[in-house]
N, C-alpha and C positions, 0 to 999 in steps of 0.2 A: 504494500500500500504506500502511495506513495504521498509527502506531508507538503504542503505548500509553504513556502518562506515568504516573511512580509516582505515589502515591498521598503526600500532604503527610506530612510526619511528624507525630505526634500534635503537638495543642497549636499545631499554624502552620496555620493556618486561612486565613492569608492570605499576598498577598505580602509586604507589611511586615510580618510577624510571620517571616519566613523570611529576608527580607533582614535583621532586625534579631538574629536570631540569628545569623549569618551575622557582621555585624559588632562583634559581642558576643562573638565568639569572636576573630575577632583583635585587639581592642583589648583582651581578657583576655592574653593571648600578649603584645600591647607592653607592659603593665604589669607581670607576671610577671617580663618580661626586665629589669626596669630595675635600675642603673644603662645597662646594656647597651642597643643599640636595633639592633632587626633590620628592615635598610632593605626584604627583602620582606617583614615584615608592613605598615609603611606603605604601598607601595604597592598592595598588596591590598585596605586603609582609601580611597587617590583612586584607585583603580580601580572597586570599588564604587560610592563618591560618585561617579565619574565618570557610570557607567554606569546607575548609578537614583536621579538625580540627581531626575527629575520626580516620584519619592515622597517626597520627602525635605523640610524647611525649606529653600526658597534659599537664603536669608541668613546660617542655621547653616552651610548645607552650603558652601558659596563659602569661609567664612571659615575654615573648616575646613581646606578643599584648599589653601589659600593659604600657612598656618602647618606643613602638611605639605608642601607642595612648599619653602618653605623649609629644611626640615629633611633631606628629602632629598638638596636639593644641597649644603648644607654638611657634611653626614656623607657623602656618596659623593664628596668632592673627594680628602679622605682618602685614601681606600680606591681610587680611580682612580686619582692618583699612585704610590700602593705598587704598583699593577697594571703603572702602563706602565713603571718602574722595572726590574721585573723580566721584563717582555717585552723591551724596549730591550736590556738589558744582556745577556739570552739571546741575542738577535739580535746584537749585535754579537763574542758568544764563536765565534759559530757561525759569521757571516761568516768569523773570522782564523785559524779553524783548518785546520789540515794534517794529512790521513791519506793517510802513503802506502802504508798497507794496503790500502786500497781502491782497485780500476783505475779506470777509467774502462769505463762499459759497451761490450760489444763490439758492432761493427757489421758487416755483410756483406761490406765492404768490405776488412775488416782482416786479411785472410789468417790464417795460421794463428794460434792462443792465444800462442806461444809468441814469435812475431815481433810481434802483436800488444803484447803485456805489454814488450816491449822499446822500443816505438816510446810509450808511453804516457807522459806523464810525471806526477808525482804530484800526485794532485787536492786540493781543499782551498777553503776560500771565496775569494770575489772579493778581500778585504781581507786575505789573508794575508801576513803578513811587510810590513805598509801601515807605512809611518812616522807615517801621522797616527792611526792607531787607538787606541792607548795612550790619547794626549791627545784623543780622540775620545769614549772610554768613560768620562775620568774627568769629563768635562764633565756627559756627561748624569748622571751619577751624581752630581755635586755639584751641579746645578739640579735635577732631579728629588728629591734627597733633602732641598734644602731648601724647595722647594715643598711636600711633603709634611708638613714640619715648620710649616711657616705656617697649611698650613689643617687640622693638628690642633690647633693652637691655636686657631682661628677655630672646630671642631669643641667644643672646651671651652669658650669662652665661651658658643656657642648653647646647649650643655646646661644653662648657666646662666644663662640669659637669662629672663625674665619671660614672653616668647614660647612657651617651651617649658614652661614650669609650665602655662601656659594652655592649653598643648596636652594637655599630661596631663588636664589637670580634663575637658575634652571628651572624650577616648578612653574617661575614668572614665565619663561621661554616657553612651556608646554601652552599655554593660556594662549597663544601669539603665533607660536612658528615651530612646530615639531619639526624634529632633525631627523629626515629620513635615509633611508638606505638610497634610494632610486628617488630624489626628489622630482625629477622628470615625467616618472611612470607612476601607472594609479592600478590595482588590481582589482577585480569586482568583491564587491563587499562580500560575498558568497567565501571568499576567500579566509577570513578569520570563520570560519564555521571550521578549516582543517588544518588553526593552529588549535581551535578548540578540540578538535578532537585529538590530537596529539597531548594535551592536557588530560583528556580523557583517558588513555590509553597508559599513560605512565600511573596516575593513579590505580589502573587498575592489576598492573605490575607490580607495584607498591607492594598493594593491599597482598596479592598473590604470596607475600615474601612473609609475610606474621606468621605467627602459629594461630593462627585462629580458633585450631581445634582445641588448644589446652584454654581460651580464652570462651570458649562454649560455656564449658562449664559452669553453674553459677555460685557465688561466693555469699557465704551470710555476710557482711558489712556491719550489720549490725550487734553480732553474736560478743561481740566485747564489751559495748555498752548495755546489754542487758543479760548479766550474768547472777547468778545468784553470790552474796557475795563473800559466804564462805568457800566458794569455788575456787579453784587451780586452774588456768588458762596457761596454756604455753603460745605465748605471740607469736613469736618466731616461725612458726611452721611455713608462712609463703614465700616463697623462692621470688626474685623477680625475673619479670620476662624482658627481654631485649629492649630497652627503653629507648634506645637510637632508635629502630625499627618503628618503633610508631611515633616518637618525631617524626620520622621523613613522612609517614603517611601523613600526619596533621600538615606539611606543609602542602603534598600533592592533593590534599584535600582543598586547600584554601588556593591554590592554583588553579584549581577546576573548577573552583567558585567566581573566582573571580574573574577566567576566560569566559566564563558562560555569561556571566554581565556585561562584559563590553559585547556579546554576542545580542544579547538582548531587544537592542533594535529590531535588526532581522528577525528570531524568533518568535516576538511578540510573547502572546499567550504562554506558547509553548516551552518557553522557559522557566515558568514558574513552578513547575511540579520538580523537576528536576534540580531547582535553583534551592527548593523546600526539603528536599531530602539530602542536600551539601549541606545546609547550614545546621542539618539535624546531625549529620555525623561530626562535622565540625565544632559542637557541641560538644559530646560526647568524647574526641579526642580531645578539647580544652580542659575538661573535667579532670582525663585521665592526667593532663600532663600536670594540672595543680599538683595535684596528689603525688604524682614523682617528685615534684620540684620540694614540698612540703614533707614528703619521707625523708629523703636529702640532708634537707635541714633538722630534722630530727636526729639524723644518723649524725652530723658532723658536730650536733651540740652534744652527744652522748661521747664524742670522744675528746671533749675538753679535760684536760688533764686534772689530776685529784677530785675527780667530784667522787660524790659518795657513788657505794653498789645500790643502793634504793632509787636516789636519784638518776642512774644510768638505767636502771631496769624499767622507772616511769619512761623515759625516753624512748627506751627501745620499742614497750607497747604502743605509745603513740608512733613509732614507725613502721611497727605492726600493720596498726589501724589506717595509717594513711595507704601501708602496700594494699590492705584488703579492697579499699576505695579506688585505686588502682586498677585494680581487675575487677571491678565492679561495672568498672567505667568501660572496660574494654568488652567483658562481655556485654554489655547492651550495645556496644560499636557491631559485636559478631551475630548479633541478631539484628541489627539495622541494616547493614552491608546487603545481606542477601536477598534481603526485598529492595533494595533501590538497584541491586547488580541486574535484578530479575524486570524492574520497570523497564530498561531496556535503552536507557539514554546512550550508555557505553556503546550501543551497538545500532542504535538508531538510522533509518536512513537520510535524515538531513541533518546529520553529520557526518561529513566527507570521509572516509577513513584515508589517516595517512599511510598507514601498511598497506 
């Protein structure tokens, strides 16, 4: 069956006249914003370059992504500290509390309600009433807080770096006068539908590469924070998985989301369904990488030298609890995968394959 492509908007005759509107609109949105910088309009900017990189100036374009990829990570060092701050610190409230309003669920086994509720004793996290947790939370909370105050400082200097003037002057360039490969020549907009799919197809390469089947699996998450609390948990049980590996997928994810928006002219309609199941994995993989980023940080406060064995054991649960969140996060990525691989966009016919 074959889909019909809208029709160019007026005035984009071509694909660099569509891509170049495309990136004329967010680098109008970066400079609008400023002082301010909004990290997904850059990466919208090396998503683009990334993705129709072969229409573009090499030279410009490389140097471009270069002074934006720097910018990126020193304004999202910030902003990930403040993040795993307040996940950490939630996790660790959550571990030490006690509700003895709530039973412990009933099992078959448990004879009546009544004898049940009497034989139960009051639930509450793994770390409740812990000696070491106190000086557990104020650890992370005093290296995470001043972590965070480092690299906004490190965040203020690159605003005012030379680096970043020069990056404004470019973004201003994109608004004006994209630096093309063939400034001469115009290709038919039809044309980014088979960088898009080249986007498409690495992703799905990517994805190919995880273990997906040990991430099937599904994990309690919860099973630490609601323990009974004469109980024995041993944290440590989950191994971690390849956590490079689904970076690069979080990134060919958001490559494929972002090719597919400057496709969006052309597709109209039919980009939305497609465009709704990226952003749903992209999710999903964001979730997962907190919780790596915030195990991490857990893992690297536990090995601050002389702290106590209580206090290194609360840390180590909260790195427990964040790996469980981890695979938590991944298995619901391995049950969304399969039905968006199954919609059929990867393989669609109006998008051109480049193989």
């Amino acid at each position: 069956m074959t889909t019909e492509i809208e029709p160019p908007p007026a005035g984009s005759s071509s694909a660099e006249s569509l891509l170049g509107t495309h990136l004329a609109e967010q680098a109008g949105r970066f400079l609008r914003a400023l002082p301010d910088v909004d990290l997904g309009t850059l990466r919208r900017v090396d998503g683009a370059l990334h993705g129709f990189g072969g229409l573009l100036d090499p030279a410009w374009g490389e140097t471009l992504r270069g002074d934006l990829a720097a910018l990126i990570v020193t304004l999202g060092q910030e902003r990930g500290y403040a993040r795993r701050l307040t996940r950490l610190l939630a996790a660790v409230d959550s571990l030490t509390c006690t509700d003895v309003a709530v039973p412990l669920p009933r099992t078959a086994e448990s004879g009546s309600p009544a004898a049940a509720a009497a034989a139960e004793p009051p639930v509450g996290g793994l770390l409740a009433h812990h000696p070491g947790a106190p000086k557990a939370r104020a650890m992370l909370e005093r290296q995470l807080t001043l972590a965070r105050s480092r690299s906004h400082t490190a965040a203020l200097q690159e605003l005012g770096s030379a680096r970043f003037h020069s990056l404004a002057d470019r973004m201003t360039l994109l608004v004006s006068d994209l630096p093309l490969r063939a400034p001469g020549a115009g290709h038919p907009p039809e044309r980014l539908l088979a960088y898009a799919a080249r986007m498409g197809e690495a992703l799905e390469l990517t994805v190919s590469r995880l273990p997906l089947e040990r991430a099937a699996l599904p994990y309690n998450g919860d099973a630490l924070h609601r323990v009974p609390l004469r109980a024995s948990t041993d944290p440590a049980g989950q191994s971690a998985h390849d956590d490079a590996a689904w970076t690069r997928v979080g990134a060919a994810v958001r490559y494929a989301r972002y090719a597919l928006e400057v496709c969006g002219p052309l597709l109209g309609e039919r980009a939305e369904e497609p465009l709704a199941g990226l952003a749903r994995l992209a999710g999903e993989l964001e979730r997962q990488q907190e919780a790596v980023d915030a195990a991490e940080a857990a893992a690297l406060a536990a090995r601050t030298p002389r702290i106590t064995p209580a206090t290194a054991y609360v840390l180590g649960v909260v790195h427990a609890d964040q790996r469980l969140e981890v695979e938590a996060a991944r298995h619901a990525f391995s049950r969304t995968w399969p039905d968006f691989l199954s919609s059929g966009w990867l393989t669609d016919p109006w998008l051109a394959r480049s193989t």
